[in-house]
N, C-alpha and C positions, 0 to 999 in steps of 0.2 A: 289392683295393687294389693298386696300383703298388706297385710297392717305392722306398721312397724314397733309397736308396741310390745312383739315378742322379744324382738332386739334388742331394743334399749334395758326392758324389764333385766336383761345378760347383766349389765353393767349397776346395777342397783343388786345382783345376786353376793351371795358368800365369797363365791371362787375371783369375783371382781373387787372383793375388799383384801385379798392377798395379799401377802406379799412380792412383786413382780421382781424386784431383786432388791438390794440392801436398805436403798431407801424410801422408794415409791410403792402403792398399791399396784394392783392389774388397771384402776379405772384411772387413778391418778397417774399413768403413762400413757395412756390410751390421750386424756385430756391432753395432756403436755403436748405428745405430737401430732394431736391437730390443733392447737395452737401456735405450734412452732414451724405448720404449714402455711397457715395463714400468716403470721409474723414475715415469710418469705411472700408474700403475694398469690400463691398457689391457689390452681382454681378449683373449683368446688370439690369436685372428681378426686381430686387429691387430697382434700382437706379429709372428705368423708376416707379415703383411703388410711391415711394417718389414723385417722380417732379407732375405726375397724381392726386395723391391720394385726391387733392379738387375739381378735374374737374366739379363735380356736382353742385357742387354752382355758375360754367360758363355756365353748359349747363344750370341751368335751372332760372338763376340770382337771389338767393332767400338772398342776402346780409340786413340783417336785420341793420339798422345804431346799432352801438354802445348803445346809450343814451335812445334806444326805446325798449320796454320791446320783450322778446323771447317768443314767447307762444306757440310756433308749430317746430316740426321737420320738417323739410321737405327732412330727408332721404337722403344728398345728396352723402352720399357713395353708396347707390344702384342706383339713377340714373348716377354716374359717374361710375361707374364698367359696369352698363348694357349699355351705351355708349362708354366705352371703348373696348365691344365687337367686335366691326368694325377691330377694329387692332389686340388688343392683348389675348391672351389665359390667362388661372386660375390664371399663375404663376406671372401674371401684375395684372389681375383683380380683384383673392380673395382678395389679399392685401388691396387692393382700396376699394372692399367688406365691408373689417372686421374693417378697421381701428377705427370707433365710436365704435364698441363690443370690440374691441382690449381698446380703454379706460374706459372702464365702468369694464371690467375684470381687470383691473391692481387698480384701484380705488378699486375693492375689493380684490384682492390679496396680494398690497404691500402697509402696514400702512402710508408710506410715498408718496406715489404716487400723492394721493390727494394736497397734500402740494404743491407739484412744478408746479401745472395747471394755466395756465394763467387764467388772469377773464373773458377772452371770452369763454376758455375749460370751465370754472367752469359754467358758465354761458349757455352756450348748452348743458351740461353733464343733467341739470334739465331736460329739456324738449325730453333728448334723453333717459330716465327711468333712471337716477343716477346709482349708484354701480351697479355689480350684484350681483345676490343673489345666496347662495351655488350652486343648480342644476343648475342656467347660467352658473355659471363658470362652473360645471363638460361639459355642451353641450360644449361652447365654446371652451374650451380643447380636442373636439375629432372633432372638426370641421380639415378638410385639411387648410391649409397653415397659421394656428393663430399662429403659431410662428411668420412668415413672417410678419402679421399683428400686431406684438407687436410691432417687430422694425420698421414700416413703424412711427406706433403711437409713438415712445420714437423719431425721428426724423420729426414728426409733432411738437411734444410739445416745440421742441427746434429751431423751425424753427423761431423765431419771435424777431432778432434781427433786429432795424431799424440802416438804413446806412451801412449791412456789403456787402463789396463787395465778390461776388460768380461768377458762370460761369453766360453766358447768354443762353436763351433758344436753341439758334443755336449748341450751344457747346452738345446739348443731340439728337440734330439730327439724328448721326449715330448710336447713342445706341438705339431708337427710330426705325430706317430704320431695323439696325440688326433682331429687336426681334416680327414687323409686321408679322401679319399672310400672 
């Protein structure tokens, strides 16, 4: 097993004390929505998925300030899924994977979806190909674990209250240790 010490050390870096959009840092939304996993019952697999699911924006620092225009994806759910191969299997990582397809599907699936996106989502949704379009969604739909990836994505969107108190990173340790390769 890796030691997962490099990992966690992510979320205690500079690029984790960000700003992740208006209100929340990068770790203070990472927290929220594995909190807001658990709050739902969600099992480990998911939990660990939520708290991960923006690691790519640590590994690879690509925090764009707020006030300055988004012009580029920089993909950061495939380089955190393919980073979080060291530790964890599909069941951590597809989630991690899908979670930006996971909102580009629901932007076209549910007429409301749109509506509830913070203006950082609405604002990266642009530059990561906006809705999708009929045959995305059918791929999307037979892809393995995009359920998994809806609900990572309905607890990213909800992750982004400033000042609410949640666990601390320590507290997903074990869940974390458990579900290592």
């Amino acid at each position: 097993m890796s030691d997962l010490a490099e990992l966690l050390a992510l979320y205690a870096s500079p690029p984790a004390n960000r700003m992740y959009d208006e209100d929340v840092t990068e770790v203070e939304h990472a927290l929220q929505a594995a909190a807001l996993a658990q709050a739902d019952d969600a099992p480990d697999h998911l939990v660990a998925a939520a708290l991960l699911h923006d690691v790519g924006h640590l590994v690879s620092d690509d925090n764009v300030n707020l006030e300055e225009d988004l012009t580029d994806d920089f993909h950061h759910e495939r380089i955190g899924a393919q980073f979080l191969t060291r530790w964890f299997g599909p069941e951590v990582t597809a989630p991690v994977a899908l979670h930006v397809p996971a909102k580009r599907y629901l932007c076209a699936v549910e007429a409301s979806y749109l509506d509830g996106l913070s203006a950082s989502s609405i604002r990266s949704l642009h530059v990561q190909g906006g809705p999708m379009s009929a045959t995305e969604v059918e791929a999307f739909e037979r892809r393995p674990h995009h359920r998994e990836a809806t609900l990572v994505r309905r607890w990213d969107d909800r992750a982004k209250v400033g000042g609410l108190a949640v666990s601390g990173l320590n507290d997903y340790g074990a869940i974390l240790s458990r579900l290592a390769l």
